[in-house]
MARLUMBA-227030 format. One record per atom (N, C-alpha, C): atom name; residue number from 1; residue in three letters; z, y, x. Coordinates in steps of 0.02 Angstrom, whole numbers, plus 50000, padded with zeros to 5 digits. Layout:
! MARLUMBA-227030
REC atom   n res    zz    yy    xx
REC   CA NUM ala     Z     Y     X
...
END
This chain:
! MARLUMBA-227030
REC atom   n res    zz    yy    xx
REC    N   1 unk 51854 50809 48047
REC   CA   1 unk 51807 50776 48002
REC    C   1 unk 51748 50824 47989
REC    N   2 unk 51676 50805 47999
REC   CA   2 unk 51622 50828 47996
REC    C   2 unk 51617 50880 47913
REC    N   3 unk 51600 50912 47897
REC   CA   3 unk 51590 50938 47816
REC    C   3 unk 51521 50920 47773
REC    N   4 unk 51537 50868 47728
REC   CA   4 unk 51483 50848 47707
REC    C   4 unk 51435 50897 47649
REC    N   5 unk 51446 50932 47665
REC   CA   5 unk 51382 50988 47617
REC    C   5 unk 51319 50978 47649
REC    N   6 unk 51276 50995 47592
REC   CA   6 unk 51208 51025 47603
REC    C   6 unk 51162 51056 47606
REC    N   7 unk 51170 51136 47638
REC   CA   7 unk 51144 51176 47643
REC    C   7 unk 51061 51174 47641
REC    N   8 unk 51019 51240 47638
REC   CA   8 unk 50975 51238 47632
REC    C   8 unk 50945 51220 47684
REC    N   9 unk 50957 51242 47742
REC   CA   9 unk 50940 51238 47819
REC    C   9 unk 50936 51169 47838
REC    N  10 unk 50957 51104 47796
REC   CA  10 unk 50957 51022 47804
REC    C  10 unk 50895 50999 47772
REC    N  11 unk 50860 51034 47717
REC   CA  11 unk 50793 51014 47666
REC    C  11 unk 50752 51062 47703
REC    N  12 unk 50663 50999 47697
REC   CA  12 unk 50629 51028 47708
REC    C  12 unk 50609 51069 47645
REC    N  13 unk 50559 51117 47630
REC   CA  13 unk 50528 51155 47589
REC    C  13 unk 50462 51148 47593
REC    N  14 unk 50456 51174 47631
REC   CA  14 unk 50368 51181 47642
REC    C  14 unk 50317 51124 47648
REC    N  15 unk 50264 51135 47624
REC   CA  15 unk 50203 51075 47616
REC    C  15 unk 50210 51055 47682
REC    N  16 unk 50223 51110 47729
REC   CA  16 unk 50193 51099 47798
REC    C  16 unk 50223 51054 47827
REC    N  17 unk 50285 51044 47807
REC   CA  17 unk 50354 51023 47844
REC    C  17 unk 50345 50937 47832
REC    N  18 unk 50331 50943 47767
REC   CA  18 unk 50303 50876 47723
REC    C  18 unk 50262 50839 47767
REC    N  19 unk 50188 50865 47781
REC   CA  19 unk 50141 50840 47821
REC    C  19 unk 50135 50834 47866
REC    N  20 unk 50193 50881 47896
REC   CA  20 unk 50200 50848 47994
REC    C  20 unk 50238 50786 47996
REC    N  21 unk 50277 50761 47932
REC   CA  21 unk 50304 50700 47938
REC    C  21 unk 50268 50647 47920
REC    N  22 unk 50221 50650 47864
REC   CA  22 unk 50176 50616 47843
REC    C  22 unk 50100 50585 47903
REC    N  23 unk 50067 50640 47925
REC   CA  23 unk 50044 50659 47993
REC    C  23 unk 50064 50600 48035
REC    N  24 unk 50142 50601 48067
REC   CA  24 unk 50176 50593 48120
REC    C  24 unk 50154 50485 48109
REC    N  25 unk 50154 50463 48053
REC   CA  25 unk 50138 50419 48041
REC    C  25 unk 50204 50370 48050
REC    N  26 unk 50241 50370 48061
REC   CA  26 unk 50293 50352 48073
REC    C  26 unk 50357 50335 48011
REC    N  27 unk 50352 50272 47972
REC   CA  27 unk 50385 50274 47926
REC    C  27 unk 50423 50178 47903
REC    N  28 unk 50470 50188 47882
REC   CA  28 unk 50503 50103 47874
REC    C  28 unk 50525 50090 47780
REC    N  29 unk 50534 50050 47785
REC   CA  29 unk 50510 50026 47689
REC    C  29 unk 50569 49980 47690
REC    N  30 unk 50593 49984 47631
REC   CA  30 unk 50643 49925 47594
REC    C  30 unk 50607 49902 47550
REC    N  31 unk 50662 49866 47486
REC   CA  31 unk 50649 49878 47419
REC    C  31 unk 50659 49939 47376
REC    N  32 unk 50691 49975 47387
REC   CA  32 unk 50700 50031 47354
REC    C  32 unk 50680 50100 47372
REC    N  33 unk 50654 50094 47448
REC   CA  33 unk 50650 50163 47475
REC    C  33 unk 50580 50156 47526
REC    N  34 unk 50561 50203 47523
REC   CA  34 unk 50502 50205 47595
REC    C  34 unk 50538 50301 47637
REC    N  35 unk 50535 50283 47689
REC   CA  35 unk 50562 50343 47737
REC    C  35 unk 50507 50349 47784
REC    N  36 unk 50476 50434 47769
REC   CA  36 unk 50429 50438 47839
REC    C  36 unk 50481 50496 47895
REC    N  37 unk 50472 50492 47943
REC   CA  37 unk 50517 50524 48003
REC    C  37 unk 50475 50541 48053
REC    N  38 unk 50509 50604 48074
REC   CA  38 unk 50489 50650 48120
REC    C  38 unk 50511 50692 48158
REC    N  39 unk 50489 50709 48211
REC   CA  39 unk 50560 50735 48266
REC    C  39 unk 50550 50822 48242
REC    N  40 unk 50607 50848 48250
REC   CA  40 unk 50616 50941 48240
REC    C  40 unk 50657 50949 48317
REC    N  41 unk 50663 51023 48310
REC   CA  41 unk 50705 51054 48359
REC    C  41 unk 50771 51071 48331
REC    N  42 unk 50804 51055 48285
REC   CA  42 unk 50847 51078 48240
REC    C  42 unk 50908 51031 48231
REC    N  43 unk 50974 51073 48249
REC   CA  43 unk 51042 51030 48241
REC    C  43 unk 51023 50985 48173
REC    N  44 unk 51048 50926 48193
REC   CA  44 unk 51060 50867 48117
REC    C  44 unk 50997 50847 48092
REC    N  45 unk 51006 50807 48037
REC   CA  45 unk 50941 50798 48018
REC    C  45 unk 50919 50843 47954
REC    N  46 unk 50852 50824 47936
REC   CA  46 unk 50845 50867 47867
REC    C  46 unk 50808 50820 47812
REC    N  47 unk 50818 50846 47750
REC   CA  47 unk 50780 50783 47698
REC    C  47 unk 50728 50824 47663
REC    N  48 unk 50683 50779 47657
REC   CA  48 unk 50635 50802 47583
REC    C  48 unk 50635 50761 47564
REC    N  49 unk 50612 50773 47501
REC   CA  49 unk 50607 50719 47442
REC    C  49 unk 50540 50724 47411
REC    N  50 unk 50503 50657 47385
REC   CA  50 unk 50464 50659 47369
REC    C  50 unk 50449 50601 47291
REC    N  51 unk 50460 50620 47254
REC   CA  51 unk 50470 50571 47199
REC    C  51 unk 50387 50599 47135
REC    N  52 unk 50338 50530 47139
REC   CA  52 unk 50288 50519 47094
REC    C  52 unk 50308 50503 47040
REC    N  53 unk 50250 50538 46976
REC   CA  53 unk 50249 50513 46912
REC    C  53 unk 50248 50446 46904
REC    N  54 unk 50235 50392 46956
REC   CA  54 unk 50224 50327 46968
REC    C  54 unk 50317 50310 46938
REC    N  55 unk 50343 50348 46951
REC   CA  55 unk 50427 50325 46946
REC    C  55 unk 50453 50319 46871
REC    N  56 unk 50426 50372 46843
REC   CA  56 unk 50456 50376 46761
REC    C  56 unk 50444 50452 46764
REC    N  57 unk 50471 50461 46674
REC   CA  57 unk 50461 50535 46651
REC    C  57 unk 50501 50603 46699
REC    N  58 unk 50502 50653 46675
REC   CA  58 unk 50541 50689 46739
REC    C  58 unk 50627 50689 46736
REC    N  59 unk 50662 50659 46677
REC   CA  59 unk 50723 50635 46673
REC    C  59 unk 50732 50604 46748
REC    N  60 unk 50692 50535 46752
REC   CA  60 unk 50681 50489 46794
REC    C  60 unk 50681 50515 46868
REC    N  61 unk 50638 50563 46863
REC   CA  61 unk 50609 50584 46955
REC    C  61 unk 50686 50642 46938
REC    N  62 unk 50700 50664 46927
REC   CA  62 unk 50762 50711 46908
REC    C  62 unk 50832 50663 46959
REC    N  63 unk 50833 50603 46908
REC   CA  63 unk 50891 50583 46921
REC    C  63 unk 50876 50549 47015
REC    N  64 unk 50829 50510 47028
REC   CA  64 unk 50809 50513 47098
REC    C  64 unk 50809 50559 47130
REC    N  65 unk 50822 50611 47132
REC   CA  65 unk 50810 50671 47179
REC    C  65 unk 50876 50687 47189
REC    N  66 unk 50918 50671 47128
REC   CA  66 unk 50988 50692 47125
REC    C  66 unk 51016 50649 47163
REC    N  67 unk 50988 50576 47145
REC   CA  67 unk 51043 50521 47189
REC    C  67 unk 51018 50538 47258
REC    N  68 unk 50943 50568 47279
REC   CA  68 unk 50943 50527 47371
REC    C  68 unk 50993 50604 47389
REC    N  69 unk 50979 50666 47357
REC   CA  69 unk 51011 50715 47384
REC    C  69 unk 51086 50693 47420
REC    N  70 unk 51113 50665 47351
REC   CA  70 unk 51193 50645 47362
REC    C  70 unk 51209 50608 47411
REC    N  71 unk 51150 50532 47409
REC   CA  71 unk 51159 50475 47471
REC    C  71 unk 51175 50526 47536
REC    N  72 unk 51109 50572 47563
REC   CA  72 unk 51074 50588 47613
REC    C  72 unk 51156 50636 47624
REC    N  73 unk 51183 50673 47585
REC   CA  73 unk 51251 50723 47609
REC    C  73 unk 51314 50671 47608
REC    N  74 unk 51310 50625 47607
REC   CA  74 unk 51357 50581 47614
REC    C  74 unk 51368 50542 47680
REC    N  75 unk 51297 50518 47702
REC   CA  75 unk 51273 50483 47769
REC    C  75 unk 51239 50519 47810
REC    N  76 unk 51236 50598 47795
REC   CA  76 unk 51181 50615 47847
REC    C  76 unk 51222 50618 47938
REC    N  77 unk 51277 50614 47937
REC   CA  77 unk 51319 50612 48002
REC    C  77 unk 51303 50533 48023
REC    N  78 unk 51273 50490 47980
REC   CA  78 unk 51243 50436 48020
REC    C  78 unk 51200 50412 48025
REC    N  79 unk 51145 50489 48030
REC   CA  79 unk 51083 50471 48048
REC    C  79 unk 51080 50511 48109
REC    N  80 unk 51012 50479 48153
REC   CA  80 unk 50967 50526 48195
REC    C  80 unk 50951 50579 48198
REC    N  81 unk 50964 50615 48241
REC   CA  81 unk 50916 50660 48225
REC    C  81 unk 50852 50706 48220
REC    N  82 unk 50816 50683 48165
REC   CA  82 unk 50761 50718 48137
REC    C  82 unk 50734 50726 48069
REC    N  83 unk 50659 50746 48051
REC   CA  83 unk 50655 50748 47976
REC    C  83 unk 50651 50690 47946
REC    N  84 unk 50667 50693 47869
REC   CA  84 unk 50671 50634 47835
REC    C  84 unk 50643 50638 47768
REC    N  85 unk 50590 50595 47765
REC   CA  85 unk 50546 50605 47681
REC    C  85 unk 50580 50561 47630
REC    N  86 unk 50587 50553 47601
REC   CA  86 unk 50604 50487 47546
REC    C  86 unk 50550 50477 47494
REC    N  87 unk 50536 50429 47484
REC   CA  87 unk 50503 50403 47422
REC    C  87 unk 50521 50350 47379
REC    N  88 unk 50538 50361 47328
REC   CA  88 unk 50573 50306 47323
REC    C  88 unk 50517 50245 47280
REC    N  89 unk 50527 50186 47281
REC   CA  89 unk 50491 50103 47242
REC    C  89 unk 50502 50123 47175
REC    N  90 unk 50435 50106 47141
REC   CA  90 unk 50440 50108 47069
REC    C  90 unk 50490 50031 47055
REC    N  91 unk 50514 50049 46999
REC   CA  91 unk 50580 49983 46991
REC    C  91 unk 50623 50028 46951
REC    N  92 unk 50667 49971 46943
REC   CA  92 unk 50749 49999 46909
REC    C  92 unk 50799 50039 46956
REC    N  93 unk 50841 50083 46956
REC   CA  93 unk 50842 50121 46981
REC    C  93 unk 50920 50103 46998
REC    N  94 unk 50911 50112 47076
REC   CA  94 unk 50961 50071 47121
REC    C  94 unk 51057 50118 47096
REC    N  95 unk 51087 50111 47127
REC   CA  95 unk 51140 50166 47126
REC    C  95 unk 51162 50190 47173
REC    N  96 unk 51212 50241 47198
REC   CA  96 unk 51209 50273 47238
REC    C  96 unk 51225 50237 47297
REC    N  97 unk 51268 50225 47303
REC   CA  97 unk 51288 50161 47339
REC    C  97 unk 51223 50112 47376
REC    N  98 unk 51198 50082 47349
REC   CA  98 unk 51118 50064 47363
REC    C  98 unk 51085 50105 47410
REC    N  99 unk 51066 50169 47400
REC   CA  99 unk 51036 50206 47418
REC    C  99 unk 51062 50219 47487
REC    N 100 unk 51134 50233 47475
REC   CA 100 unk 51158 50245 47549
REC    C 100 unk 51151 50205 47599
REC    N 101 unk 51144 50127 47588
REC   CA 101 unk 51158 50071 47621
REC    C 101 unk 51062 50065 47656
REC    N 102 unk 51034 50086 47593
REC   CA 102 unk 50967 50088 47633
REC    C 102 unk 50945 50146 47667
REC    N 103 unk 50976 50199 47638
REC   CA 103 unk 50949 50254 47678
REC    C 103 unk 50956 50242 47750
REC    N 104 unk 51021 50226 47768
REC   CA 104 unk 51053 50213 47834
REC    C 104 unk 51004 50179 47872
REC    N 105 unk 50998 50114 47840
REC   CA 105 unk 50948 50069 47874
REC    C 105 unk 50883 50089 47888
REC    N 106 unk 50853 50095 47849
REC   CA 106 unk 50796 50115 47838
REC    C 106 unk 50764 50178 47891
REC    N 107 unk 50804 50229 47881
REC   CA 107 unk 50794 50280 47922
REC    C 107 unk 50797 50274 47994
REC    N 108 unk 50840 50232 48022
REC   CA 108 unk 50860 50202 48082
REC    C 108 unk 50812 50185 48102
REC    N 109 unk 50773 50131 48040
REC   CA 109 unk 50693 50088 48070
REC    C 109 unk 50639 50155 48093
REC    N 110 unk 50629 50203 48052
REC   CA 110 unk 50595 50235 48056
REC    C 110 unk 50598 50286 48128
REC    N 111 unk 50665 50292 48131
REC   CA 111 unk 50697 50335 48182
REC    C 111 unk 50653 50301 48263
REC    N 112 unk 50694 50230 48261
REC   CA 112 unk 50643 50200 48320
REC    C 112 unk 50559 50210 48329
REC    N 113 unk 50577 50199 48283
REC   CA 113 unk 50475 50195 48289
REC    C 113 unk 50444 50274 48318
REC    N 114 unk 50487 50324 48309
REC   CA 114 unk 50459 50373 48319
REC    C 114 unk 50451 50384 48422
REC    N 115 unk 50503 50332 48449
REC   CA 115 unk 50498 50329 48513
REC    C 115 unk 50459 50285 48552
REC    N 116 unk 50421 50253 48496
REC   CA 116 unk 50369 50198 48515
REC    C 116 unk 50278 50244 48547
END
């Protein structure tokens, strides 16, 4: 069985890392989530997160960052692999469960598109 942790080496950090995915133009939308994607040279995939004041106070962007972290180490063995932005839809705020079910999807959409 795969080990679902999440080391540092899985998140992006850097602005730079951010904007080659952003850049790459390449991204798929739910209701709850928008995912931009981008190819690396690097075992597995990796996440950033990107959560606006558009969402709520920083409780709010707090607790989003916490849930996609958790989704993303839960499902990241069933994703593609490359980078992964999240943003999440202003709205009521899905649960974890949710998240996973779209991340999956969602990322998948995005995943294709990057071979288009």
């Amino acid at each position: 069985m795969p080990p679902f942790t999440l080391p540092k080496s899985r998140r992006l950090k850097s602005p730079a890392q951010f904007d080659a995915a952003y850049k790459r133009k390449r991204s798929a939308a739910d209701g709850c989530l928008i995912v931009y994607a981008c190819e690396h040279d690097f075992p597995g995939p990796r996440l950033g997160v990107s959560v606006s004041k558009k969402v709520g106070n920083a409780v709010n962007r707090n607790r989003y960052k916490r849930l996609f972290r958790e989704a993303f180490r839960l499902v990241q063995h069933d994703l593609p692999n490359a980078d992964y932005v999240l943003i999440p839809r202003p709205g009521p705020t899905p649960t974890l469960e949710e998240f996973k079910a779209s991340l999956v999807k969602v990322a998948r959409q995005a995943f294709r598109k990057l071979s288009q």
